[in-house]
N, C-alpha and C positions, 0 to 999 in steps of 0.2 A: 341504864347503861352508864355505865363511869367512862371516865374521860381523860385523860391527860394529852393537853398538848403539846406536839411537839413543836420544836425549832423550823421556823421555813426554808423550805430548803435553798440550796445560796444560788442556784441558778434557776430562775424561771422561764417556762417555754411562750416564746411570742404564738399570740394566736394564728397569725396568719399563717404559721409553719405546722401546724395541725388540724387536717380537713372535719371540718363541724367543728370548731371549737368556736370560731364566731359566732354561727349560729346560736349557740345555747346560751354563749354571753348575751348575747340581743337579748335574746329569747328571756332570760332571767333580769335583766335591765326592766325591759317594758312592762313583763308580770309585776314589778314595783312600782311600776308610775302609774297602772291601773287599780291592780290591789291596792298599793299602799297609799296612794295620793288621790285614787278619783279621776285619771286621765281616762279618755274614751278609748274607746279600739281604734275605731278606724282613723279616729285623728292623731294614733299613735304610726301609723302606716301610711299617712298621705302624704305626699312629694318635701321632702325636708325637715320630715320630722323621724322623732325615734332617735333612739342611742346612734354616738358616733359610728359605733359599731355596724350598726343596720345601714347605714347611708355606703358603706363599702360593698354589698354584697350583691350578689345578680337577682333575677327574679326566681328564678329556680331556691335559691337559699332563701331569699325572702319571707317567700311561698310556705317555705319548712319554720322558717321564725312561728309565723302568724301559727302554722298548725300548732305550734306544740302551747304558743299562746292561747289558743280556742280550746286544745286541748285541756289543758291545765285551770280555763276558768270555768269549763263545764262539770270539772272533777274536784273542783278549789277544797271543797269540805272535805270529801272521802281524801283528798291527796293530805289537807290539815289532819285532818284523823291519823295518818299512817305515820306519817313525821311524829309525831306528839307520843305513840305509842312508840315509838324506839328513842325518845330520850327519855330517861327518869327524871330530869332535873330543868328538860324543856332547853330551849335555845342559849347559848350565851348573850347574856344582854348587850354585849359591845358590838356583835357582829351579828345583828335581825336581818343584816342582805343575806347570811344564810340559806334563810327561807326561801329565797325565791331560787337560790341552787339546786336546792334542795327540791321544791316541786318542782321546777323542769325536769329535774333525772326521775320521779318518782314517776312522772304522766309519762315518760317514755316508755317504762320500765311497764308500769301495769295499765296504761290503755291507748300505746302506739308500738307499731309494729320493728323494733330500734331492739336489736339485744343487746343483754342486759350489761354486758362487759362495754358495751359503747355507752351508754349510758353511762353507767358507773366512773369509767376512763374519763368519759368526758367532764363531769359533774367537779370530778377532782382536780382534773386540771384548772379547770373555771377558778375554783377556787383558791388557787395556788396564784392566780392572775392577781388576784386583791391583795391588797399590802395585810390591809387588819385582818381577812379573812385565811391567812396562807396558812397560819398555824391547826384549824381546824380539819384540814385538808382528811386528815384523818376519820373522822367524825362522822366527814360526807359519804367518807367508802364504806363505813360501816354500819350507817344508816340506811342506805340506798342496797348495800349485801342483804340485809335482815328485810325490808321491804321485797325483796326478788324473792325472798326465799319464803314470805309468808301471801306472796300474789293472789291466791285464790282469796283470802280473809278478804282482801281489799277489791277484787275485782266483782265479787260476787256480793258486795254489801247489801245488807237485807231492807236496811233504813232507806226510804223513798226518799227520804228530805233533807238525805247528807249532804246533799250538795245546793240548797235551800238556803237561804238570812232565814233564820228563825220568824222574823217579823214580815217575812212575803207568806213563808207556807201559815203562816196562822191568818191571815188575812184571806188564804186562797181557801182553808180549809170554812173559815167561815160565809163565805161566799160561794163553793163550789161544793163544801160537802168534802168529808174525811177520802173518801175515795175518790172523786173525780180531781181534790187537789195533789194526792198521791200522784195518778195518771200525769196531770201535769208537770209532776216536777219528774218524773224519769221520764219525759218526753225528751224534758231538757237534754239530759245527759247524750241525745243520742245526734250524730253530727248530720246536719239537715243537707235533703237535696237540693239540687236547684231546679226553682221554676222558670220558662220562659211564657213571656206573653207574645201570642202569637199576631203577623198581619192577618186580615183574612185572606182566604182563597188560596192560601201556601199549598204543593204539595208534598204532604206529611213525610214521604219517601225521601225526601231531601235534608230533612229536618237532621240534628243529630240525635244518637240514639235516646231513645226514652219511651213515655207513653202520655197518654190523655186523659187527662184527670174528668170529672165529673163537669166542674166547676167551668171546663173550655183552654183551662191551663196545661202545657206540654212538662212534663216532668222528667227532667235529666234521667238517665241509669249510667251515665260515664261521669267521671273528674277530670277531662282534658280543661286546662285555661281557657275559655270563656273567647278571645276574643280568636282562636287556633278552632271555633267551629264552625258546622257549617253553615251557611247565611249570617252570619257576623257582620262581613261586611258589607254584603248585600242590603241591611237593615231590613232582614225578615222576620227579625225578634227582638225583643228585649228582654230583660233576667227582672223576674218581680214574683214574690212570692205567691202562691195562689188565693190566699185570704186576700193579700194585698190587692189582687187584682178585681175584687169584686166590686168593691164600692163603684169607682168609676163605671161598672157597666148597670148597674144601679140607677145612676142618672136619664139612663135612655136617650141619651143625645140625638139630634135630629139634625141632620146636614143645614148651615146656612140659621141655627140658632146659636144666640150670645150667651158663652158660658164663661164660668171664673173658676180658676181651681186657686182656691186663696194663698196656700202653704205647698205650691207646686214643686218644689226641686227633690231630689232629685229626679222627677218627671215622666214616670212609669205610669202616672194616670192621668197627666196630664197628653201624652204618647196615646192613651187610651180612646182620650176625648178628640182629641185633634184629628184622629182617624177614620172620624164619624164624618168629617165633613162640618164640624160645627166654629163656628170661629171662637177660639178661646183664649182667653185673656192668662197667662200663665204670672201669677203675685208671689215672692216671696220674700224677706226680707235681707237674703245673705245673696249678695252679687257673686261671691264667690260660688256658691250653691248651683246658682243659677248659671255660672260656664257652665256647669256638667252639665243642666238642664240642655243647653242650648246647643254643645255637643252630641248629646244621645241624639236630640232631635234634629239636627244634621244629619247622622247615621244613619235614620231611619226616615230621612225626604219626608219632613212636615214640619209644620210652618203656625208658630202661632204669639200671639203679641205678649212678648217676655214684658213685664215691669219690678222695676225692685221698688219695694214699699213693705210698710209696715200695715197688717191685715187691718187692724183696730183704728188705721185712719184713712185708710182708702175709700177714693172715692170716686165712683164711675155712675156713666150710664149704666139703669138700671136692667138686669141678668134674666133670662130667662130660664137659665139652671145654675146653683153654685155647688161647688166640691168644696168642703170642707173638712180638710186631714189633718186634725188641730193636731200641735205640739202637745207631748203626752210622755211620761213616764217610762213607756218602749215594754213593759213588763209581756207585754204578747210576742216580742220578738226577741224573747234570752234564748231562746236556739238556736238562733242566727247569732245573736252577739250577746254570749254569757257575761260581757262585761256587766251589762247593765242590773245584773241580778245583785252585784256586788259595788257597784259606784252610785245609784240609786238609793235614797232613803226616805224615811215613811211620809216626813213634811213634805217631798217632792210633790207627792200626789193631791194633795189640798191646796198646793198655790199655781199649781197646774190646772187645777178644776176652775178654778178665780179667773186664770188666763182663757179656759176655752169656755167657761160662759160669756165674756165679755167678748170675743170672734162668734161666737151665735148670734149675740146681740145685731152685731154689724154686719153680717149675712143677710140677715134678715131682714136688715132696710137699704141693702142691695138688692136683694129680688122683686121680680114683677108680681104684681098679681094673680093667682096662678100657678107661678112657677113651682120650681122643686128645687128643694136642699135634703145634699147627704150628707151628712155629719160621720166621722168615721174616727176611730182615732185606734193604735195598736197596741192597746191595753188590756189587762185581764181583769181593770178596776173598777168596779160599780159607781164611782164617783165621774170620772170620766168618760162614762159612757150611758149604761141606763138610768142612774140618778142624775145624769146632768139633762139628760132629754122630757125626766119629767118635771125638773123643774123650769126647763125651758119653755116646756108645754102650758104651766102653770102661770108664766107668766105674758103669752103671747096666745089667748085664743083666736086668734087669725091663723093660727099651725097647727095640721092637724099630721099625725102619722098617714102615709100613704102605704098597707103592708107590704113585706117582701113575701114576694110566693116561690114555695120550693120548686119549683120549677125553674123560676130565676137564676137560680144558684147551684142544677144538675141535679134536683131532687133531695140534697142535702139536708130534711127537715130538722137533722137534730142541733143543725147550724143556726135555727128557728125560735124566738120568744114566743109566750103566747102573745104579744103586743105587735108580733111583723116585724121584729128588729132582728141583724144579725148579731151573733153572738157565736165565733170561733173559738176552737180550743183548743191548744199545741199538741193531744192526743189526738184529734181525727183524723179519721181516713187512713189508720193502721189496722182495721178488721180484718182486710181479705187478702190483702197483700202487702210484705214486707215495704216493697218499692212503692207503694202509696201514703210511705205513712208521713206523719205532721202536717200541721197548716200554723201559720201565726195565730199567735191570739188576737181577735181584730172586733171591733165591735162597730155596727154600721147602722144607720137609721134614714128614710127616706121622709122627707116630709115636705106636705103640700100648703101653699099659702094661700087664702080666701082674695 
């Protein structure tokens, strides 16, 4: 498509005098500090952070930010694909914030529910807001027109792995298999429910709507905010994925024994353990982390002995079970948060593996004799997870695997290695019903000490 720019025009409209126009500035702001630079999600949305922009707006606008941000990094590839096909000549090199104009209006336009002329309207005005970028203003409307008008090519894309780093799906394809890596990368694409983990003895009728997963997990069927449901404040739940919630019930906690969840915050399984009746030691290295920690577990009336410390030199009386949620790559939870598909790279996962062999190491001469360690971590990586447990294995014969039995887990066998390890994958639990589908990718191992 050719091009001429024209002249900006000599009066620009202030955002605040055009309803959405914030929003999509934020919204294309923060898609560059995560795309472009490597910033997390959520530390792009927590208290004082994010474009000047975002700090002005309510949680209702906020709320719309983050979507069209989730939006946009679950579609990042297919929305680069569609850009790229309506310029001949690609981007201006002076003005690359384009890009991120440009996919906010595009994720509106072909996979959120926003017509097309708001989108468009808006995308142009955005761009009219930038001094360098006013002149292209043109550009945006007629990439973002041609995009509307060719919606099905892009909505209906045939490629599983358009929306994939090249260098995840050939890792996933060589570890899961051409088709089951497929499954998982259009799992990605598809925007995940929430899970709550429940107290016992709730009655269900109370609950907010949803249903009961296999696994013992309560699965949303509404998007009302989170803290507007019901038993919220009552602390009759918590929000924890359903993979997520298995490990902890893995350890078998017994009321009135000494447990450690090494990497506790933000404390969904540490909530897990605590609930058993067992007294546990909640380790993690970020004080900050651990307010939230100490928060939820306020919310929910339980009680258990917070320490901040660093896992690799702690040192306590020794445990009669330890949790172990090592720091990991996250590559099992891009459904929840597509950043990570995109801020993540391949070194991560090799000095990550360094990191959680060295926390096995010191688990291990933390436990009693006897005891039990779950090792877990939210990976889809074979290095941090079943290749780390056999060389763990290799080097510590006082540990042996203690299996998981699918009964553990609601029958779930295909969640099952032939070794008794788990092993999730962001495709299950979509067979029978729409409302069942994804789990994180999570990979969990129990083992017993001589």
């Amino acid at each position: 498509m050719a091009f001429r720019p024209k002249s900006p025009p000599q009066r620009q409209v202030v955002p605040e005098m055009v309803p959405g126009l914030a929003v999509r500035l934020a919204a294309a702001a923060i898609l560059a500090e995560i795309a472009g630079n490597g910033s997390g999600l959520d530390e792009r949305f927590a208290p004082g952070a994010g474009p000047q922009a975002l700090q002005g707006l309510d949680a209702r606008d906020r709320g719309l930010v983050r979507s069209i941000v989730l939006t946009s990094l679950r579609r990042f590839g297919t929305l680069r694909l569609a850009i790229a096909a309506m310029l001949d000549k690609g981007l201006p090199r002076k003005v690359q914030s384009l890009e991120w104009t440009l996919m906010v209006g595009a994720a509106q336009i072909l996979f959120m529910d926003v017509p097309d002329h708001a989108a468009v309207d808006l995308a142009v005005r955005a761009t009219r807001q930038q001094p360098r970028d006013a002149a292209f203003a043109g550009l945006v409307n007629a990439v973002l027109r041609n995009i509307a008008r060719a919606r099905d090519e892009w909505t209906d894309l045939a490629d599983s792995f358009a929306d994939t780093p090249q260098w995840l799906a050939a890792r996933w394809r060589k570890t899961y298999g051409d088709d089951k890596a497929a499954a998982i990368a259009r799992a990605h694409r598809n925007e995940p429910t929430l899970d709550l983990t429940l107290k016992p003895g709730l009655d269900l009728e109370h609950l907010p709507e949803g249903i009961m997963l296999p696994t013992g997990s309560w699965r949303l069927t509404s998007h009302a905010p989170v803290d507007e449901l019901a038993g919220y404040a009552e602390g009759n739940w918590w929000v924890q994925d359903a993979a997520a919630a298995i490990p902890a019930r893995l350890i078998k906690a017994k009321s009135g024994e000494r447990i450690a969840d090494l990497c506790a915050a933000p404390g969904g399984k540490t909530a897990q353990l605590a609930i058993t009746g067992a007294q546990v030691v909640a380790l993690d290295r970020s004080a900050e982390r651990l307010k939230r920690l100490a928060a939820n577990l306020e919310r929910l009336g339980l009680s258990v002995e917070i320490r901040v410390g660093d896992a690799l030199a702690f040192e306590a009386e020794l445990f009669d079970a330890i949790l172990l949620d090592a720091p990991c790559s996250a590559t099992g939870t891009i459904r929840r948060h597509p950043d990570v598909a995109w801020t993540k790279k391949a070194g991560d996962i090799a000095s990550l593996a360094v990191v959680q062999a060295k926390m096995l190491e010191r688990a291990a001469l933390l436990l009693k004799s006897g005891g039990r360690l779950v090792y877990c971590t939210c990976s889809l990586e074979p290095e941090e997870g079943e290749m780390q447990i056999e060389a763990f294995l290799r080097r510590h014969p006082d540990m042996r695997r203690d299996p998981i039995q699918a009964e553990e887990i609601g029958g779930l066998s295909m969640c099952l290695t032939p070794q008794g390890e788990l092993r999730t994958l962001p495709f299950y639990l979509d067979q029978s019903d729409p409302r069942l589908s994804g789990l994180d990718g999570f990979f969990a191992v129990r083992l017993l000490k001589s």
